[in-house]
FIZA-559291 format. One record per residue (C-alpha): residue in three letters; y, x, z. Coordinates in steps of 0.2 Angstrom, whole numbers. Example, Ala and Ser with C-alpha at 12.3 -4.5 7.8 and 13.67 -1.06 7.14 Angstrom:
BEGIN
<r><resn>ALA</resn><y>-22</y><x>62</x><z>39</z></r>
<r><resn>SER</resn><y>-5</y><x>68</x><z>36</z></r>
***
This chain:
BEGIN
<r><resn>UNK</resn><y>60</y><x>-14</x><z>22</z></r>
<r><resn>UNK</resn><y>51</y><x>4</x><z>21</z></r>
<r><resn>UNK</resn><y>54</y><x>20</x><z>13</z></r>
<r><resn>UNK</resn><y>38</y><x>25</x><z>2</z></r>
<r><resn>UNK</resn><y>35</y><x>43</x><z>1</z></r>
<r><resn>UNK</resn><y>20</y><x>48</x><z>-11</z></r>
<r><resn>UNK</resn><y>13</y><x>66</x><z>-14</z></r>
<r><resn>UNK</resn><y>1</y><x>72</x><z>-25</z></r>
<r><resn>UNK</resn><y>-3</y><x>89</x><z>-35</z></r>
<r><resn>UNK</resn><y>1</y><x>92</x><z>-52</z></r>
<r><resn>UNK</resn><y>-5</y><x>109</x><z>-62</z></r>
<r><resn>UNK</resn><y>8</y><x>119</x><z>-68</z></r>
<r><resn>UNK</resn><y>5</y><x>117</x><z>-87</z></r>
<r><resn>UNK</resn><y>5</y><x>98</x><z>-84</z></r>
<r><resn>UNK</resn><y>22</y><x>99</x><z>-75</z></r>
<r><resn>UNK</resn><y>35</y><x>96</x><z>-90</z></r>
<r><resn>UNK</resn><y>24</y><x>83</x><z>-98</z></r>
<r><resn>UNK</resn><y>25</y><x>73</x><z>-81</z></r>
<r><resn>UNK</resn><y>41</y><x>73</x><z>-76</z></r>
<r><resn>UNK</resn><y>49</y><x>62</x><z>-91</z></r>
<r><resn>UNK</resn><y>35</y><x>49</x><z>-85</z></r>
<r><resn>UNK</resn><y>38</y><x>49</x><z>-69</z></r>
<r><resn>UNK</resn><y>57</y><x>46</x><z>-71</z></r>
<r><resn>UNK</resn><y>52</y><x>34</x><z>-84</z></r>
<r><resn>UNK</resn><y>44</y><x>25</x><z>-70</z></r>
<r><resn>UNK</resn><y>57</y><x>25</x><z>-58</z></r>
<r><resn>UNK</resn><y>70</y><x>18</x><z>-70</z></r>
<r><resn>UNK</resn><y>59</y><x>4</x><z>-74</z></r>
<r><resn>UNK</resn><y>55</y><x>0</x><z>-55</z></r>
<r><resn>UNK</resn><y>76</y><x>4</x><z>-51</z></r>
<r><resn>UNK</resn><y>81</y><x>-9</x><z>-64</z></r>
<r><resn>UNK</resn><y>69</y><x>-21</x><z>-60</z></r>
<r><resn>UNK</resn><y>69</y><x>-20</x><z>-40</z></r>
<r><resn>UNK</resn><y>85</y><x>-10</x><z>-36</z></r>
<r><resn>UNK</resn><y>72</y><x>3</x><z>-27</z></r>
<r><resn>UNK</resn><y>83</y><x>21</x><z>-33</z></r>
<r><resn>UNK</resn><y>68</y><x>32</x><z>-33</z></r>
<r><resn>UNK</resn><y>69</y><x>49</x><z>-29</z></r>
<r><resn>UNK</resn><y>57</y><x>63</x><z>-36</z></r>
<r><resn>UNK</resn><y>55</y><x>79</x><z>-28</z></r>
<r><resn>UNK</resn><y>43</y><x>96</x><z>-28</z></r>
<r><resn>UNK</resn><y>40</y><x>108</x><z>-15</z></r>
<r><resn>UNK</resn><y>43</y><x>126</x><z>-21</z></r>
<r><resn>UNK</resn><y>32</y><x>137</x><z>-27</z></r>
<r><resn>UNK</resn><y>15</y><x>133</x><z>-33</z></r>
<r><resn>UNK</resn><y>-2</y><x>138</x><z>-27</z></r>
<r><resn>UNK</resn><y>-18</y><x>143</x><z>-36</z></r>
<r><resn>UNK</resn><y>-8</y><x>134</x><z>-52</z></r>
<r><resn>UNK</resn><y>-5</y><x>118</x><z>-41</z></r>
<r><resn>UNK</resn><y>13</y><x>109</x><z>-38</z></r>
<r><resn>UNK</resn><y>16</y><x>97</x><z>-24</z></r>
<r><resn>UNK</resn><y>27</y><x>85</x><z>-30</z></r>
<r><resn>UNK</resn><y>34</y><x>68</x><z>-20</z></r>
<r><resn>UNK</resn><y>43</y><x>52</x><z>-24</z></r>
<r><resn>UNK</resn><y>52</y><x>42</x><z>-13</z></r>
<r><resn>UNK</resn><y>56</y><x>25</x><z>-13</z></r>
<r><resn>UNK</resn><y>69</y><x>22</x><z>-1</z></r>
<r><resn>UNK</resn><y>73</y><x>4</x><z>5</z></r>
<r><resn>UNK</resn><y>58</y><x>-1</x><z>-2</z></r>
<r><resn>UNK</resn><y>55</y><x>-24</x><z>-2</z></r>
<r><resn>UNK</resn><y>40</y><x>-30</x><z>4</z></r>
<r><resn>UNK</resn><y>27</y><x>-30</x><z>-11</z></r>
<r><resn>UNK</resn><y>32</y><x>-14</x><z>-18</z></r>
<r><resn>UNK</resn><y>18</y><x>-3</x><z>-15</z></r>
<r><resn>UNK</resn><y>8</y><x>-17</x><z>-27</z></r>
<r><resn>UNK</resn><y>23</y><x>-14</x><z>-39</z></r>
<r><resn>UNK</resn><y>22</y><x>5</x><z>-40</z></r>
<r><resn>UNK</resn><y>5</y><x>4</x><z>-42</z></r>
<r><resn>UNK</resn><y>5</y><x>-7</x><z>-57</z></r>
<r><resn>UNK</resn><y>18</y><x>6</x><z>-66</z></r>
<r><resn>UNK</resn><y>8</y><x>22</x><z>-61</z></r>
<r><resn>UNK</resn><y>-6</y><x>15</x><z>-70</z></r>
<r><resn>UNK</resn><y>5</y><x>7</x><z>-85</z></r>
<r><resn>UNK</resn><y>12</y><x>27</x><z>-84</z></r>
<r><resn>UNK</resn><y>-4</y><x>31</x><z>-86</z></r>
<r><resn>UNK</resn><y>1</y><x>45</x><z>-71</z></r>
<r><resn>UNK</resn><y>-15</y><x>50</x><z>-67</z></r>
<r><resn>UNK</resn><y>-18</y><x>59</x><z>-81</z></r>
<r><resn>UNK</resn><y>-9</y><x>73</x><z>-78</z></r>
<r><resn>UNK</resn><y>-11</y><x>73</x><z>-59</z></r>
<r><resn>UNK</resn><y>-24</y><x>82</x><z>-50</z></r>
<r><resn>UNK</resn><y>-34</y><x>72</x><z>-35</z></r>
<r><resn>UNK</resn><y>-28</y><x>54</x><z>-26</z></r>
<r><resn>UNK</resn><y>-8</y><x>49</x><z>-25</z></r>
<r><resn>UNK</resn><y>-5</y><x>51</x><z>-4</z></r>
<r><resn>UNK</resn><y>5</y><x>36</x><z>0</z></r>
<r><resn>UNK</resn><y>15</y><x>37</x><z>18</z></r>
<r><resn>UNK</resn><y>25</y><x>24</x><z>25</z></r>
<r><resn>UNK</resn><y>40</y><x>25</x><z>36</z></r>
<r><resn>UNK</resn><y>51</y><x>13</x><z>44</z></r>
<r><resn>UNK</resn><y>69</y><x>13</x><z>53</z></r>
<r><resn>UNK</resn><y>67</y><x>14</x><z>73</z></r>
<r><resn>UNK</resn><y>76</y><x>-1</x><z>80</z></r>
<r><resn>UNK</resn><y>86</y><x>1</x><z>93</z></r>
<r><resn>UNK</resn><y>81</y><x>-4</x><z>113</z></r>
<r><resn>UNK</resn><y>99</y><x>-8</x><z>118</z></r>
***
């Protein structure tokens, strides 16, 4: 298992519209995967553009295809500005 964490920009007009989407989304992909996702913004905005991330903790193998199948369904990209930035992190496993 990985954690997900996927940022992208969102202009601020497009912000409230979004955000029920994206939730949306995540309740869908919680109920169907038991993958609690987590959406988050960094404060602030520049020249009219959020940052906003989702997590995916704990996230099963194959989930990235799954997320990508409900951003389009979501139809996300609409109101987002530029490519979704996917990073993935995994727990360090111990030497002992």
């Amino acid at each position: 298992m990985a954690d997900l964490y996927i940022y992208y920009r969102v202009h601020d007009n497009h912000a409230a519209l979004l955000a029920p989407r994206v939730r949306a989304m995540q309740e869908l992909l919680a109920h169907d995967n038991q993958v609690a996702g987590q959406l988050k913004r960094r404060p602030g905005s520049a020249a009219s553009l959020q940052t906003w991330m989702e997590i995916y903790p704990d996230a099963p193998d194959g989930f990235e295809a799954l997320l990508a199948a409900e951003v389009v369904a979501a139809k996300l990209t609409e109101l987002t500005v530029g490519a979704r930035h996917t990073e993935i992190f995994m727990d360090l496993q111990s030497c002992a």
